[in-house]
Each structure stands twice: as structure tokens, then as C-alpha cells.
C-alpha positions in Angstrom: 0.0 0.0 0.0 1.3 3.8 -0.7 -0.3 6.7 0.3 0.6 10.3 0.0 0.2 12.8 2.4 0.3 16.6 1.4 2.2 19.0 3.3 2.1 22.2 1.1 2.3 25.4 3.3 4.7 24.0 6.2 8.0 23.9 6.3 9.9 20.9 5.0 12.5 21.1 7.8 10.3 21.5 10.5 8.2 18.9 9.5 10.9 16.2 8.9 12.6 17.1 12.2 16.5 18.0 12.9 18.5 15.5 10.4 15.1 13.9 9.2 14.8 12.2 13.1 11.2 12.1 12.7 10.9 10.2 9.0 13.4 7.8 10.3 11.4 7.3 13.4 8.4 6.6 11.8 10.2 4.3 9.4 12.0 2.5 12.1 8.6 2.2 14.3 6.0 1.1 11.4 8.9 -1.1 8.8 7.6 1.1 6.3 9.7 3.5 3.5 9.3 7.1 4.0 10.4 9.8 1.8 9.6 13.5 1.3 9.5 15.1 -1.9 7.0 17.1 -4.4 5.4 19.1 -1.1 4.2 15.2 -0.2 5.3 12.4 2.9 5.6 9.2 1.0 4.5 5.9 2.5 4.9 2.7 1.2 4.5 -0.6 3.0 1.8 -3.1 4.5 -1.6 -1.8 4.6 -1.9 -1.8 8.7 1.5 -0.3 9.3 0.6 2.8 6.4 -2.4 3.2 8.0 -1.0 3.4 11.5 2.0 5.9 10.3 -0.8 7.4 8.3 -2.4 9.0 11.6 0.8 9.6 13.7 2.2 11.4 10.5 -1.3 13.9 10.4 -1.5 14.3 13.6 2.1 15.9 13.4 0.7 17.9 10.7 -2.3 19.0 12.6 -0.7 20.4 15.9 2.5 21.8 14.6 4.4 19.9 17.1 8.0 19.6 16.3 8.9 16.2 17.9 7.2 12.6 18.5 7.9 10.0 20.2 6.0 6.9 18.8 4.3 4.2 21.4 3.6 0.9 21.7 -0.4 2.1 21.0 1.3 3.8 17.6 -0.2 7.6 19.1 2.3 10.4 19.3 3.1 11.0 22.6 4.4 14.0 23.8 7.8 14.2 26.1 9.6 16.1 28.1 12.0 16.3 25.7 9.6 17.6 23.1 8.6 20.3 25.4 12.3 21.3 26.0 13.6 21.5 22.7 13.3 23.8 19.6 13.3 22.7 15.8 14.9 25.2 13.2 16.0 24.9 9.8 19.3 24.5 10.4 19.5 22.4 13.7 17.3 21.0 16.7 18.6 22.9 19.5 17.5 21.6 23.1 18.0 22.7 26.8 20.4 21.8 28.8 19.7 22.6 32.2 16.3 22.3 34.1 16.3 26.6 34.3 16.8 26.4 30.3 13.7 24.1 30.2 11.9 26.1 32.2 12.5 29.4 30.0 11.5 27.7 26.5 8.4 26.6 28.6 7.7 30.1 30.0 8.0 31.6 26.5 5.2 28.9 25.0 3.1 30.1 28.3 3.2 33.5 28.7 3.2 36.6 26.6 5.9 38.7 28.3 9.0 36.5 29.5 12.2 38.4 31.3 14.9 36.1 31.7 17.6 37.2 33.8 21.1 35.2 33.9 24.5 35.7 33.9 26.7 35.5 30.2 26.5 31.5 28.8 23.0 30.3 30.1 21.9 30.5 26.3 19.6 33.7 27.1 19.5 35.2 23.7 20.6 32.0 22.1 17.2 30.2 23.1 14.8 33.3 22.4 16.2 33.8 19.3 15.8 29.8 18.4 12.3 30.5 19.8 11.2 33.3 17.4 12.7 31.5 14.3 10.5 28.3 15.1 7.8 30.8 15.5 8.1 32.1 12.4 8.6 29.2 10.6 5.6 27.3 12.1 3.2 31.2 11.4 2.8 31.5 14.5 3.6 35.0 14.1 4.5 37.4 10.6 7.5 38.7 11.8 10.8 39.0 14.1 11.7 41.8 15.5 15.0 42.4 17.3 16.5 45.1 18.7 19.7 46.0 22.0 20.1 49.2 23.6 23.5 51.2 21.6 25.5 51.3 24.5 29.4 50.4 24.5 30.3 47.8 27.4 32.8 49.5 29.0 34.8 50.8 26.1 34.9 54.1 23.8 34.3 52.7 19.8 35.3 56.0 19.0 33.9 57.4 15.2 32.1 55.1 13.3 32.4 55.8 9.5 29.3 54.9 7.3 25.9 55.0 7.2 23.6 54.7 10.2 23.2 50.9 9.6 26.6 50.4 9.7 27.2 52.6 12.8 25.4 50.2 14.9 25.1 47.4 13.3 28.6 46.0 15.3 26.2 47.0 18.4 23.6 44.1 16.7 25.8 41.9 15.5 25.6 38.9 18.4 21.5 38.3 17.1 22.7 38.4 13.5 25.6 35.7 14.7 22.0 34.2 16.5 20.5 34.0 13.5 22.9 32.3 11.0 23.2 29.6 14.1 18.9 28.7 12.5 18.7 29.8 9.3 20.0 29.6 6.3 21.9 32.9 5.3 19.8 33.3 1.8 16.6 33.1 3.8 17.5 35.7 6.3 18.6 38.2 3.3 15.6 37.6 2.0 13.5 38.0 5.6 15.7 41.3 6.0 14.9 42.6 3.0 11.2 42.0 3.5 11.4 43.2 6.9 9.7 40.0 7.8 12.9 40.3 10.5 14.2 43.4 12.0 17.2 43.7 13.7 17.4 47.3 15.1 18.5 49.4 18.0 16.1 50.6 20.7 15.9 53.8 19.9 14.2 52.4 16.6 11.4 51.1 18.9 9.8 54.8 19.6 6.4 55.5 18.5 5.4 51.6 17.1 3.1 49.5 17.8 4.2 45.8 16.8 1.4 43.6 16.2 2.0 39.6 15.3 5.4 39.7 16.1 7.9 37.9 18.0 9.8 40.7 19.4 13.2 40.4 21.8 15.5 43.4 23.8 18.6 41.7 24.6 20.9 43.2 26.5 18.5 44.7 28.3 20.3 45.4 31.9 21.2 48.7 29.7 18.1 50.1 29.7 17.1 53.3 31.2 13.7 52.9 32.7 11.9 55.1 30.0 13.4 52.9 27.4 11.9 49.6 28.7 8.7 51.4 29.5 8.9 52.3 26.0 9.8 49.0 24.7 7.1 47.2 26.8 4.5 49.3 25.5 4.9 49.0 21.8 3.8 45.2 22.3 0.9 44.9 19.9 -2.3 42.2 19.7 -1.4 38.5 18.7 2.5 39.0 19.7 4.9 37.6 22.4 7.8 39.6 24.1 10.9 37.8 25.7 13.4 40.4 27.7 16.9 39.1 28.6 19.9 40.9 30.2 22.2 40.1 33.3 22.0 42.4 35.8 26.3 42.2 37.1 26.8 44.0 34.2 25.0 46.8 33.9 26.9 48.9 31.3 25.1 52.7 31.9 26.5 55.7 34.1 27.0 55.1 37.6 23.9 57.6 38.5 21.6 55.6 36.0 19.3 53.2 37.3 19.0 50.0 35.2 15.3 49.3 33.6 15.8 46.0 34.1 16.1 46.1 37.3 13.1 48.3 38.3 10.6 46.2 36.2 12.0 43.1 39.0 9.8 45.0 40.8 7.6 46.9 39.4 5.7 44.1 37.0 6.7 41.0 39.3 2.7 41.0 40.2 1.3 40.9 36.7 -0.6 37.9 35.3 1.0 37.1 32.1 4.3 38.2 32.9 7.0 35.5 33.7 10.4 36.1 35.7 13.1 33.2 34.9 16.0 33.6 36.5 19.2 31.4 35.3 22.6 30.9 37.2 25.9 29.4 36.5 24.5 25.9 36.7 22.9 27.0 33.3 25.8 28.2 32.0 26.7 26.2 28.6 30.2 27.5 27.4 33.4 26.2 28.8 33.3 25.0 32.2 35.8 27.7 33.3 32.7 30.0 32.5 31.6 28.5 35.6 34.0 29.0 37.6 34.5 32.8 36.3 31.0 33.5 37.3 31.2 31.6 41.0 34.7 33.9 41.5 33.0 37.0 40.3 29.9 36.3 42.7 32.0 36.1 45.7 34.2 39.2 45.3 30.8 40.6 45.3 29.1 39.3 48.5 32.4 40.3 50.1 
């Protein structure tokens, strides 16, 4: 028996999973061939077993979710690891700490998520994964992206160029974010339909971002009128996730930090989530964690 199931309008990528996981699942599970081409899931085997992948296969298609485990009853089945992990074009990235789990989570939950952590707990490495899964799956029409201009702790001096090119070295780690998901002729092409934006803050002022995956990074460098006016250009149907590490806050000494004051100022709010990460989510070298531990005690002393 062979049947042929459409899947014109999703992404191929998505759909197959990270290295085609989820065709060679279901072609493990059933002893059945699979293939994808032609905007179709082929399926070629016994009648029973095509029938069984048959359903597991739509019901992938009808709930978007990136990854299945298939059970002894041949039903998807949802796992933790599912719920922890993020499917991209370019890779399946997935948490590795309980905190990093609980942050993808948060973001699926809740329409404003503030994660505050120290460099290395995959911050804006895991939003941005986040937003580009969004985008792929429609969840949203657009990324938008955006740090405060401020140098850490170091005069850049003139910039020559235009304005793009004057900040764009300010941008640059979410561009680097980027190119980790997608391929680089799809995000020329999203940039140049402005289906993603990558922009400083100031850029923000006087918007209203509707259907949109929008992320400040870096956002410990806030004043508090900035995130008050970042906050507020959230528009219907769209999901915010704020990151920034609060040890290094990189504005005057006689500025307060707008990350900070939203700890307290929003903590209350239904639909607002606080996830805090530590060194145990750090993810770079382990030394990173060790850096961070030493840095923490000089400053309880």
C-alpha cells in the first residue's frame, strides 16, 4: 500500500525534524519507507502499518508539534524532551539545564517573559531559536530584534558609514543568533522583506508591533523610560521575551538599570514570567563557571 500525504504550506524542515529524526522514526517504528518530496510524505508498505503511520504522521501535521515519540499504541506522545527542545532549519537545538527548560516553557506560556542570567545560560541564544520556530511554524508574521546602543565599558570611537553600519557592530551577536537557524539566503531575504528586523532601541519609539515575536537583549542597559517604552509598543497576537544580566549593567554610575526596576515593578502581573538562570545553566566552557562563582564572591564580600 502507498499513500501520499500533502504538506504544502509547512516547512519541509520542521516537519521532517533536525536531520530527518522524525521520517526515520516513523520508518524505524512502522517497517515502512518514507520519503519527502514534491510538497508530499511518502509511504509505502503493509496496509496496517501505512495506515497506522498514516495518523501519527497527520497528527504531526495538525498540531505543529516539532517532535514525537511513537508508542507501543502507535499515538504520538508528547515528552519532556519535546517540550524542552526547539526545531529550526538549520538544527534542533534543546535545553540543557532544568532553568533552560523552564524558560523555553515560560516563552510557549506566557506573553511577556524576562529572563535574567549571567553570560552563557543560552539567554538570547534560546529566544532567538524560539522566534525563528515561530516564524517558521506562522505563529507570528515577523521578528523583531532590537539591544540598547550602549558600548560595554569601552569608547568605539567614530564610526564611519551610514547609520546601519554605525550600529550594526552594536547588533551583531543576534545576526551571529540568527545564522546559528537559518539559512543565510533566507534571512537576506526575511531582512529585506522586513519579515525580521534587527534594530537598535531607539528604533522602537512611536510603534506598535502587532504579530510579532519581538526580543531586547541586552537589556540590563536600559534606562527605565526605554523599557517602558519597549514594553509598550507590544501589539495584539504578539509575544515579548526580555533578557539581560544584571552584574553587568553597562550605563552611568547615576543611571538606574530598567531591568532592574521592572523586577519590581511588574513582578505582580498575570501574564508576565520572571526566569531567572545561574551558573548551573551556563553552557560554554566550564571555566565560564567557575569565572562566574569567583565574580559572585568578590561581590558578597
Amino acid at each position: 500500500m502507498k499513500v501520499s500525504i500533502p504538506i504544502s504550506g509547512f516547512d519541509p524542515t520542521t516537519i521532517s525534524g533536525f536531520q530527518d529524526d522524525f521520517l526515520k522514526a516513523i520508518q524505524a517504528r512502522f517497517g515502512i519507507a518514507v520519503s519527502m518530496r514534491d510538497d508530499y510524505i511518502h509511504l509505502k508498505g503493509s496496509e496496517k502499518n501505512v495506515k497506522a503511520a498514516e495518523k501519527v504522521v497527520r497528527s504531526r501535521l495538525g498540531t505543529g508539534d516539532v517532535r514525537f515519540d511513537v508508542d507501543d499504541d502507535q499515538e504520538p506522545k508528547r515528552t519532556h524532551e519535546q517540550s524542552s527542545s526547539v526545531s529550526t532549519p538549520k538544527r534542533l537545538i534543546r535545553s540543557k539545564s532544568s532553568g533552560q527548560a523552564d524558560y523555553l516553557k515560560a516563552i510557549d506560556h506566557h506573553d511577556i517573559v524576562v529572563s535574567i542570567g549571567p553570560a552563557g545560560t543560552g539567554k538570547t541564544y534560546l529566544a532567538v531559536a524560539k522566534a525563528v520556530s515561530y516564524l517558521i511554524e506562522r505563529k507570528v508574521e515577523r521578528l523583531v530584534l532590537t539591544r540598547p546602543a550602549v558600548e560595554a565599558g569601552e569608547s568605539l570611537g567614530f564610526l564611519p558609514g551610514a547609520i546601519e553600519e554605525k550600529v550594526d557592530p552594536y547588533l551583531r551577536p543576534l545576526y551571529d543568533a540568527l545564522n546559528d537557524f537559518l539559512p543565510y539566503d533566507r534571512i537576506r531575504r526575511y531582512l529585506d522583506m522586513k519579515t525580521i528586523e534587527v534594530a537598535p532601541l531607539a528604533y522602537m519609539r512611536g510603534r506598535t508591533l502587532n504579530d510579532s515575536f519581538i526580543i531586547l537583549d541586552e537589556a540590563q542597559n536600559t534606562t527605565g523610560m526605554q523599557m517602558k517604552m519597549f514594553l509598550t509598543r507590544m501589539g495584539w497576537r504578539s509575544k515579548v521575551v526580555v533578557t539581560g544580566d544584571i552584574t553587568q549593567v553597562d550605563l552611568p554610575p547615576n543611571v538606574f538599570s530598567g531591568l532592574i526596576e521592572i523586577q519590581h515593578l511588574l513582578k505582580k502581573i498575570s501574564g508576565i514570567e520572571f526566569i531567572y538562570l545561574s551558573e548551573k545553566d551556563v553552557v560554554r566552557h566550564r571555566l565560564v563557571q567557575k569565572i562566574i562563582k569567583a565574580y559572585e564572591a568578590k561581590n558578597t564580600t
